[in-house]
C-alpha positions in Angstrom: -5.1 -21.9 -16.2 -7.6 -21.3 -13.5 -10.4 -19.0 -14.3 -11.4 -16.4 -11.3 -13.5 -13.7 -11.0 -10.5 -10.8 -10.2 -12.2 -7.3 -8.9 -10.3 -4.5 -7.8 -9.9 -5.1 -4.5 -11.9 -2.1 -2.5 -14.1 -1.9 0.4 -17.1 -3.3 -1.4 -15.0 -6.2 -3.5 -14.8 -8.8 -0.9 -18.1 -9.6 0.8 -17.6 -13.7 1.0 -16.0 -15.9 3.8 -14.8 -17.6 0.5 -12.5 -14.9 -1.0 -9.2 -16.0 0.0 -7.2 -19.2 0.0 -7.4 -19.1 4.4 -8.7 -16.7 6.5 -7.9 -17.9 10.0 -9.0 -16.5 13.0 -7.4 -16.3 16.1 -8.5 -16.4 20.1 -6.7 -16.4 23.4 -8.5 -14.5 26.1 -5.5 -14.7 28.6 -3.8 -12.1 26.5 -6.9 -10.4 25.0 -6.0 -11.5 21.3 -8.9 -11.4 18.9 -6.9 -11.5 15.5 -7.8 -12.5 11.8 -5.3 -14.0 9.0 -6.5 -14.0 5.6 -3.9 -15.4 2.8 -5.2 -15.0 -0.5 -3.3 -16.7 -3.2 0.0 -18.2 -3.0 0.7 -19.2 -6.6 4.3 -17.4 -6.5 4.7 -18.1 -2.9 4.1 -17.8 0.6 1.4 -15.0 1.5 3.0 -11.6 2.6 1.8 -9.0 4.2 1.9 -6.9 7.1 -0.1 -6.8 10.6 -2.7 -4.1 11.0 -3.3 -3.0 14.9 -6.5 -0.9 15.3 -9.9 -1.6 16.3 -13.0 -2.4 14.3 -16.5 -2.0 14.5 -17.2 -6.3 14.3 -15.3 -9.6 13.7 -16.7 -9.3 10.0 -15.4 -5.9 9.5 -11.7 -7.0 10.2 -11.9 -10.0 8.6 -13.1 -8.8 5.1 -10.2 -5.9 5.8 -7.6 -8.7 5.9 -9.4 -10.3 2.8 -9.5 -7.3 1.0 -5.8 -6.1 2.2 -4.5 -9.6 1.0 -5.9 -9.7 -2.1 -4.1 -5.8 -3.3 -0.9 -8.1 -1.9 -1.1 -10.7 -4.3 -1.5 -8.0 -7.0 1.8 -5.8 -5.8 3.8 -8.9 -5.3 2.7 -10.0 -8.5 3.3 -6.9 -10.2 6.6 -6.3 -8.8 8.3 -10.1 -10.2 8.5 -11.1 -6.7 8.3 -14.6 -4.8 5.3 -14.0 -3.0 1.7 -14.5 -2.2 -0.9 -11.9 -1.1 -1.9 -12.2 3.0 -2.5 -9.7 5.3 -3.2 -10.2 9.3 -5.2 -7.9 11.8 -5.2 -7.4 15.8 -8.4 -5.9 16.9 -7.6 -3.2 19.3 -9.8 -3.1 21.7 -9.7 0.2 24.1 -6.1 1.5 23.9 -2.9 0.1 22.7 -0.3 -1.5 25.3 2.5 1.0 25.3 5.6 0.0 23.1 8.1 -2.3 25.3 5.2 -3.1 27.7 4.8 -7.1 29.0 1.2 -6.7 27.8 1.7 -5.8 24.4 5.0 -8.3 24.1 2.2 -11.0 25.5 0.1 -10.6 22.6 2.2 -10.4 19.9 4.1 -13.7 20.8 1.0 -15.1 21.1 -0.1 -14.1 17.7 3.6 -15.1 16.8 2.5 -18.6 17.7 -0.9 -18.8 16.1 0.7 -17.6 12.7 3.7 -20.4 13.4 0.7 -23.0 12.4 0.5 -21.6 9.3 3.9 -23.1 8.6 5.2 -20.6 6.7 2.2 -19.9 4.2 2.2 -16.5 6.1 4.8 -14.2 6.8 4.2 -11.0 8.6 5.5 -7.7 8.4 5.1 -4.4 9.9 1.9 -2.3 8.8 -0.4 0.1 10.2 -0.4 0.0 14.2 2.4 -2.6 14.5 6.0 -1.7 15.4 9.3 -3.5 14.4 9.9 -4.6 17.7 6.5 -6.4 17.7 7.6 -8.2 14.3 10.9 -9.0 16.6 8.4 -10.4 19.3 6.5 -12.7 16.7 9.5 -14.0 15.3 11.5 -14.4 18.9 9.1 -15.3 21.3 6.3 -16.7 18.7 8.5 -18.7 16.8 6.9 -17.9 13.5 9.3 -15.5 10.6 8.8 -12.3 10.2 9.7 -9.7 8.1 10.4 -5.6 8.3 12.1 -6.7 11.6 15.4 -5.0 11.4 14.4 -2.0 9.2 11.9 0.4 8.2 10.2 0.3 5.0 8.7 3.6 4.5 11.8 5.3 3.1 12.1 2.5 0.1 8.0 2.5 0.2 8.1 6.9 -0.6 11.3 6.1 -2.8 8.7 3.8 -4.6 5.8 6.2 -4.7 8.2 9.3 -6.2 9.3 7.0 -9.1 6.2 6.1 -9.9 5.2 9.8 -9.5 8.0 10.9 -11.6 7.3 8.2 -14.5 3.7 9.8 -14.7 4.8 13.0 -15.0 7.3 12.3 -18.0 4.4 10.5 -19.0 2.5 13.9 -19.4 4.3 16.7 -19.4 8.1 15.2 -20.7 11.6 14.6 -19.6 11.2 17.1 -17.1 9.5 15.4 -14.8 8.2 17.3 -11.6 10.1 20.3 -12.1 7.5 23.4 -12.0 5.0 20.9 -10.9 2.8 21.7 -8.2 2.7 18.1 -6.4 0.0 18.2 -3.6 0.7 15.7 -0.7 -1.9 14.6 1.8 -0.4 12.6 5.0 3.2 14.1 5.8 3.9 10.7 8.3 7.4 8.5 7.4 6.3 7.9 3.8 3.9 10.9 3.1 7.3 13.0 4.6 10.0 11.8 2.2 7.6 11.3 -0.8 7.2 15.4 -0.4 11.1 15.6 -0.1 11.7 13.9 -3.1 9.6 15.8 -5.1 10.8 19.0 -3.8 14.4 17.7 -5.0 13.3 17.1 -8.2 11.9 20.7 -8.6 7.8 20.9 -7.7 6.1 23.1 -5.6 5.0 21.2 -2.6 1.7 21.8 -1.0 1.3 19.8 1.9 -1.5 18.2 4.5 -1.8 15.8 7.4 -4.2 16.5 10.7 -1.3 17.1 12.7 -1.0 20.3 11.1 2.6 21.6 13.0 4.0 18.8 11.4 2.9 20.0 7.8 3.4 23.3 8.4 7.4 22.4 9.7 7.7 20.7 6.9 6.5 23.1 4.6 8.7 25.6 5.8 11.6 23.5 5.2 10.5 22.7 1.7 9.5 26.2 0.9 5.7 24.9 0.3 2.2 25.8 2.2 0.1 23.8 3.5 -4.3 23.0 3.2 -6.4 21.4 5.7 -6.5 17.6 4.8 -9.8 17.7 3.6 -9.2 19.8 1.0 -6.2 18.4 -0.3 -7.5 16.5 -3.1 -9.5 19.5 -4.7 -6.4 21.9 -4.1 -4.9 23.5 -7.7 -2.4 20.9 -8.5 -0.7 19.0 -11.2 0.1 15.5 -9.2 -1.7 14.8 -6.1 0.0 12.4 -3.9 -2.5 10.5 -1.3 -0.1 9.1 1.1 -2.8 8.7 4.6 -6.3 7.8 4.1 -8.0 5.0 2.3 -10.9 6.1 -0.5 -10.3 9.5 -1.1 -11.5 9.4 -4.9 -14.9 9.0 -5.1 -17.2 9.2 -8.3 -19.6 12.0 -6.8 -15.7 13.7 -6.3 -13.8 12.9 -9.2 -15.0 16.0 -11.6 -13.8 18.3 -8.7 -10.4 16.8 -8.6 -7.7 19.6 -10.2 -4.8 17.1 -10.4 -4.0 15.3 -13.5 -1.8 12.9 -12.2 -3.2 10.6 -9.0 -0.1 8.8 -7.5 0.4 8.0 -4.1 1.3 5.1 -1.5 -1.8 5.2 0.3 -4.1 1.5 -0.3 -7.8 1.8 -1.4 -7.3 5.1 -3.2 -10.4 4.4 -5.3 -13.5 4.3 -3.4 -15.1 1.6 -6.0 -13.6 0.3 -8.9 -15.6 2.3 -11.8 -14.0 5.2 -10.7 -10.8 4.1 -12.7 -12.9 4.5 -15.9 -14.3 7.8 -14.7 -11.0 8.8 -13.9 -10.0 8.3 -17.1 -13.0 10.3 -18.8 -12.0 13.0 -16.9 -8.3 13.2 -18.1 -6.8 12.2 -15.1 -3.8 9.5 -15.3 -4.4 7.2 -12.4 -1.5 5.1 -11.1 -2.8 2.0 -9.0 -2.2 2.1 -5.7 -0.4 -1.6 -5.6 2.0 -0.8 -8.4 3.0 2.5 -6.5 4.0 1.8 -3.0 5.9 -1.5 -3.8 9.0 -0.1 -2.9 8.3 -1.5 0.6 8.1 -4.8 -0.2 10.6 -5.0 -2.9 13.4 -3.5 0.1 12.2 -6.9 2.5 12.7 -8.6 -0.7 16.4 -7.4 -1.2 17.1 -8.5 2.6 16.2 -11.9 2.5 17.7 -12.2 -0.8 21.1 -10.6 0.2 20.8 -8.4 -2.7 23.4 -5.2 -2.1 21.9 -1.4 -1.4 22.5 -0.7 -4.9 20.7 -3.3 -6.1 17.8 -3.1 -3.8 17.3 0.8 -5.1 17.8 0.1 -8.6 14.9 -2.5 -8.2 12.7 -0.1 -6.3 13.7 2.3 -8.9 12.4 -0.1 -11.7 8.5 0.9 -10.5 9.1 4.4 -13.0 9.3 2.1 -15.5 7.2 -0.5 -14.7 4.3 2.4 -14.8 5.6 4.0 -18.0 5.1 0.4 -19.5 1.5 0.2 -17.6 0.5 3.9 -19.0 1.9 2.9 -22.7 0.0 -0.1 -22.7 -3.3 1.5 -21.1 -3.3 4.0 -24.4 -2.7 1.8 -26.5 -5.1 -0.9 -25.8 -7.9 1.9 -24.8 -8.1 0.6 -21.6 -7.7 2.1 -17.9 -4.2 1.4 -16.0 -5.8 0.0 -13.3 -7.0 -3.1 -16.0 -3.7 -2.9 -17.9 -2.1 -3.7 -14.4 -4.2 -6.7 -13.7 -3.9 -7.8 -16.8 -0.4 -8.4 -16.3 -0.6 -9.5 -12.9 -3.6 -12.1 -13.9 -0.9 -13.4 -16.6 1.7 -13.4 -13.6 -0.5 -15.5 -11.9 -1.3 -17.6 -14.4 -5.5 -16.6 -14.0 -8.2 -16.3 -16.8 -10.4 -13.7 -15.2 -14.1 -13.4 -15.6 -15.1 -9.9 -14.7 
C-alpha cells in the first residue's frame, strides 16, 4: 500500500511539477506545437484521457490543467472498474484554430501523434474539448501513436451516463419516481448538455434550459416543451436537479446557500470550485453527485469498443453508474460522510492508496 496525499482534484489542488507520474512537454516550432502530457497514475493501466485544444494564459497554466484533468481520470477510471490510468494532454492554441481537414491542423496533430508515440503506450488519447475525431484519426494514422474516440462520438453514452446518475439521485430523494414532475435545470445544451435534457424530459421533468447560444436553447426548449434562463442564472433558477453540463466551477462556497436545486448532477469536470464546498453542500441539504462518477459513460463506451463488448452490453455498463451512485449516496449516509469522500474512498481502495488528507 502506498500512502498519498489524494485532494479533490480542482483548480487549486495541483500546484507542484511533482503531481503526476509524467508530465511531458512537447515542442516543434515547424508546426507551431506547444503541448503538455501529464499521466497521473497508472496502477490499473495505461493513462487515458482526452486532448484539450484551447489556448492558455502560460505554459504553467496548461500544464497544471493536464495535471489536474489527469488526476479526476484516474478517479472515473477507477470508479468505473475499468483498465485504465488517469492522463490527460493539452495543445495550446495560440490565435485561431486551423480549420477542420486543413494541412495545418493535420500537421500538428500528427506531430503531437508522434511525440505521444514515445510514451509507448502509457498514454492513450481521446477526443475532448477542442479536438475532433478526425484529429484522434490523424494521431493514430499519421503519428503512429493509438488513439481512442476515433470512430465514434462519446457524448451520447457520456449524457446517457450523466441521466442515470441523475435519475439514481432522484430515487434517492424523492422515490421510484424518479424525475417525473421534477423540474431538472440544464446549463450547456451542446452534444451532451442536449441529450442529457432529452432524457430527462422522457422520463417526465420539466426542463429549463441554458447555454450562451441562446437560439439553440430556446429550439430546444420548444421541442421539449421547457423555457429557457440566461446561463448565468441557471444555477440559482427554482429547481429540483440542476444539471451543469458546460462550464467548470460553477458551485462556489460564497454561492452555495443561493443554490435552489437539491440534487447537483451533471457531466461538466470541476463542478466544485474548492473541495470544502462538498461538505458545505452537504450542510445545506443538497445531494451532490461527483463529477467523475457522473460522466463516465464516455469512457466506459471507448471501453466496450476495444473490448468488443456488444451495444447491449456497453449500455447496460453505462447504465450501472445509477447504481454505482445509489451505492455512493447509501454509503455517504451511512458513514456521515460527503459523496464526494465516499467516492474516493472507494477509488483510493481501487487503487490500492492509503491517503493522508
Amino acid at each position: 500500500m502506498t500512502t498519498v496525499t489524494h485532494p479533490v482534484p480542482t483548480s487549486d489542488a495541483i500546484a507542484t511539477p511533482w503531481a503526476s507520474e509524467q508530465t511531458i512537454t512537447c515542442r516543434d516550432d515547424r508546426v507551431g506545437l506547444r503541448a503538455v502530457i501529464a499521466i497521473d497514475d497508472t496502477t490499473l493501466g495505461p493513462g487515458f484521457g482526452g486532448v484539450r485544444y484551447r489556448a492558455y494564459p502560460s505554459t504553467e497554466a496548461a500544464a497544471r490543467e493536464a495535471q489536474r484533468l489527469a488526476a479526476a481520470m484516474t478517479l472515473k477510471h477507477a470508479l468505473a472498474e475499468l483498465p485504465y490510468g488517469g492522463a490527460k494532454s493539452v495543445v495550446v492554441l495560440d490565435g485561431d484554430a486551423p480549420a477542420p481537414g486543413s494541412p495545418e491542423r493535420r500537421a500538428l496533430f500528427a506531430r503531437f501523434g508522434q511525440m505521444i508515440a514515445r510514451t509507448a503506450g502509457s498514454y492513450v488519447p481521446g477526443v475532448d474539448m477542442g479536438t475532433l475525431l478526425e484529429d484522434m484519426q490523424t494521431i493514430r494514422d499519421d503519428g503512429g501513436a493509438r488513439a481512442f474516440c476515433d470512430e465514434v462520438s462519446p457524448s451520447p453514452f457520456t449524457a446517457r451516463g450523466v441521466y442515470a446518475a441523475m435519475r439514481a439521485a432522484a430515487v434517492h430523494h424523492h422515490g421510484e419516481g424518479g424525475l417525473s414532475g421534477l423540474r431538472v435545470v440544464v446549463q450547456g445544451v451542446g452534444s451532451v448538455g442536449e441529450e442529457v435534457a432529452r432524457l430527462a424530459h422522457g422520463d417526465g421533468a420539466r426542463v429549463t434550459l441554458a447555454d450562451i447560444d441562446t437560439a439553440r436553447a430556446q429550439d430546444l426548449a420548444t421541442e421539449l416543451g421547457g423555457d429557457t434562463v440566461p446561463t448565468e442564472a441557471a444555477p440559482f433558477t427554482e429547481a429540483d436537479v440542476f444539471a451543469p453540463c458546460a462550464v467548470a466551477r460553477v458551485v462556489t462556497r460564497d454561492t452555495i446557500d443561493r443554490l435552489p436545486a437539491r440534487i447537483i448532477a451533471g457531466a461538466a469536470n470541476d463542478t466544485l470550485d474548492s473541495p470544502d464546498c462538498a461538505g458545505a453542500l452537504q450542510a445545506a441539504g443538497i445531494t451532490f453527485v461527483p463529477d467523475f462518477v457522473a460522466n463516465a459513460g464516455g469512457v466506459i463506451q471507448v471501453h466496450g469498443g476495444v473490448a468488443g463488448w456488444s451495444d447491449e452490453e456497453t449500455l447496460a455498463a453505462i447504465d450501472r453508474i445509477g447504481e454505482r451512485v445509489t451505492g455512493l449516496l447509501a454509503a455517504a449516509e451511512a458513514e456521515g460522510i460527503t459523496p464526494v469522500e465516499a467516492a474516493l474512498r472507494r477509488a483510493d481502495a481501487a487503487l490500492g492508496r492509503t491517503v493522508a488528507r
